[in-house]
C-alpha positions, 0 to 999 in steps of 0.5 A: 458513470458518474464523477466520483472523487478518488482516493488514495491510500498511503501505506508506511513501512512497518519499521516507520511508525514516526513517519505513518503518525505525522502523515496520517495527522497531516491527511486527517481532513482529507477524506479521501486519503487514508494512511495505513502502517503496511500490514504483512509480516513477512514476504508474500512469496512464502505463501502457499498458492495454487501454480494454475492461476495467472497472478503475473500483473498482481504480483508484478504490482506487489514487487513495485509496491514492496520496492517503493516501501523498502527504498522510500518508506512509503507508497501511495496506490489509488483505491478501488 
């Protein structure tokens, strides 16, 4: 494989629209780094899945992630 860069993508609570502008200014000339205003409206758990499929390691990401947005107002995930 070869050496390619990393990016990242910073995801804002929704309730920070101040705090994703400065941020997405402050990385405008980094290519590699994106800021995005988290998306979802309401909580994942209320979404209809099927029971069968094993999702334990997504949704324990997902738990962290939405833990960060609530306790820093920011997270920050490496893209794949």
């Amino acid at each position: 494989m070869g050496s390619m860069a990393k990016s990242y993508l910073f995801i804002v609570a929704r309730r920070e629209p101040r705090m994703f502008e400065t941020m997405k200014q402050s990385f405008a000339g980094h290519a590699q780094i994106e800021v995005i205003l988290d998306r979802r409206r309401r909580e994942r758990r209320w979404q209809i899945l099927p029971i069968n499929v094993n999702r334990r390691a997504g949704e324990r990401r997902l738990l962290e992630i939405e833990a960060l947005l609530r306790q820093l107002n920011w997270v920050v995930v490496e893209k794949r």
